[in-house]
N, C-alpha and C positions, 0 to 999 in steps of 0.2 A: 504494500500500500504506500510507505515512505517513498519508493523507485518511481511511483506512477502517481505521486502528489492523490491520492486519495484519503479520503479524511473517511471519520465515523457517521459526519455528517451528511456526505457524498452517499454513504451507502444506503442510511436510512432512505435519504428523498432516490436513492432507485431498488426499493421495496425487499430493502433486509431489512427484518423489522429488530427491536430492541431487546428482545427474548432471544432471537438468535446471534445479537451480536456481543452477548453475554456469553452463550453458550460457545460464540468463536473464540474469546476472551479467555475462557476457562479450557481454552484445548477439549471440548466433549465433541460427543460424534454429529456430525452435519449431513442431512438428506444431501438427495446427488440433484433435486431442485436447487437448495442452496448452492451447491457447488458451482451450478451451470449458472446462477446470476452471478455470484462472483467471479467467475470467469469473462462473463459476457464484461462486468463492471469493468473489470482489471485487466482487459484485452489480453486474455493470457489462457495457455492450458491446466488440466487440474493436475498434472503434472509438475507445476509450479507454487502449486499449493500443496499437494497432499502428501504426508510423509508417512511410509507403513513402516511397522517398528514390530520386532518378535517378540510379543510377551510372553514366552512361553516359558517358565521357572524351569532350568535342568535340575 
């Protein structure tokens, strides 16, 4: 968002509403709607956003 001057502001007025920018806030899991507007927002892939990580305890 800092790379591409997008604010909280920005996102709210293109319809991420404040529940979910909470929940982006707190790292919790986001629908792949959200994804596809933040992507559309942030001119970008979800590739760019999303990081998968191995929770798996050995």
């Amino acid at each position: 968002m800092d790379e591409k001057g997008i604010t909280q502001y920005k996102l709210l007025k293109s319809g991420i509403d404040n529940k979910t920018l909470d929940t982006l806030k707190k790292n919790n899991n986001i629908t792949l709607l959200t994804l596809e507007k933040l992507c559309n927002i942030l001119d970008c892939t979800p590739n760019d956003i999303v990081r998968f990580t191995d929770n798996k305890k050995a």
